[in-house]
C-alpha positions, 0 to 999 in steps of 0.5 A: 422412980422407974429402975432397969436392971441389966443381967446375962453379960460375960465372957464368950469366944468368937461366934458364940452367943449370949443374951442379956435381960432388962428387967424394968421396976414399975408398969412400961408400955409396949409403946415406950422406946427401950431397948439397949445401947452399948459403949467400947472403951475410948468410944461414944455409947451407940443405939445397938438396938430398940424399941420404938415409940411407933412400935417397931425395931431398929437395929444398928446396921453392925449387928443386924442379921445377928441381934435380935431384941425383944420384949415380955410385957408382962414381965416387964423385961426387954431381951437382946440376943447376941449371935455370932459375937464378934472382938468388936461387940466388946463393950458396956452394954446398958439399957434404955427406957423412956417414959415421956420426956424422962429417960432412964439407964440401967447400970450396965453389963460387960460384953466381953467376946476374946478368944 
């Protein structure tokens, strides 16, 4: 049973910057899709960004230029780090992994970004 542990949420002001951790239990793949996805209260969970099966990374279009994830392999651990932190990258942010047809989620991490 594969388990995600999310760590790194808080409390920012605007503009500044926070980088949250997605330790992975169990042996992953750096082909496996992981990567993040976050959900604001009243809202749909949205892809924020990730790893793709193929290898590469998408990011939604709202924090490209801003969020940069990446990944440790050996540790087993997926990062995302949060640049200029806008009152709308409020939000749950929740890791993501699949492994074949399974998908697991983390249990998530609060983002908050107020002044």
């Amino acid at each position: 049973q594969v388990q995600l542990v999310e760590s790194g949420g808080g409390l920012v002001q605007p503009g500044g910057s926070l980088r949250l951790s997605c330790a992975a239990s169990g042996s992953i793949f750096s082909r496996n899709f992981m990567g993040w996805y976050r959900q604001a209260p009243g809202k749909q969970r949205e892809l924020v960004a990730v790893f793709t099966s193929g290898g590469r990374t998408d990011y939604a279009d709202s924090v490209k230029g801003r969020f940069t994830i990446s990944r440790d392999n050996a540790k087993n651990t997926v990062y995302l780090q949060m640049n200029s932190l806008k009152p709308e990258d409020t939000a749950v942010y929740y890791c993501y992994l699949q492994i074949a047809t399974d998908g697991y989620w983390g249990q998530g991490t609060q983002v908050t970004v107020s002044s």
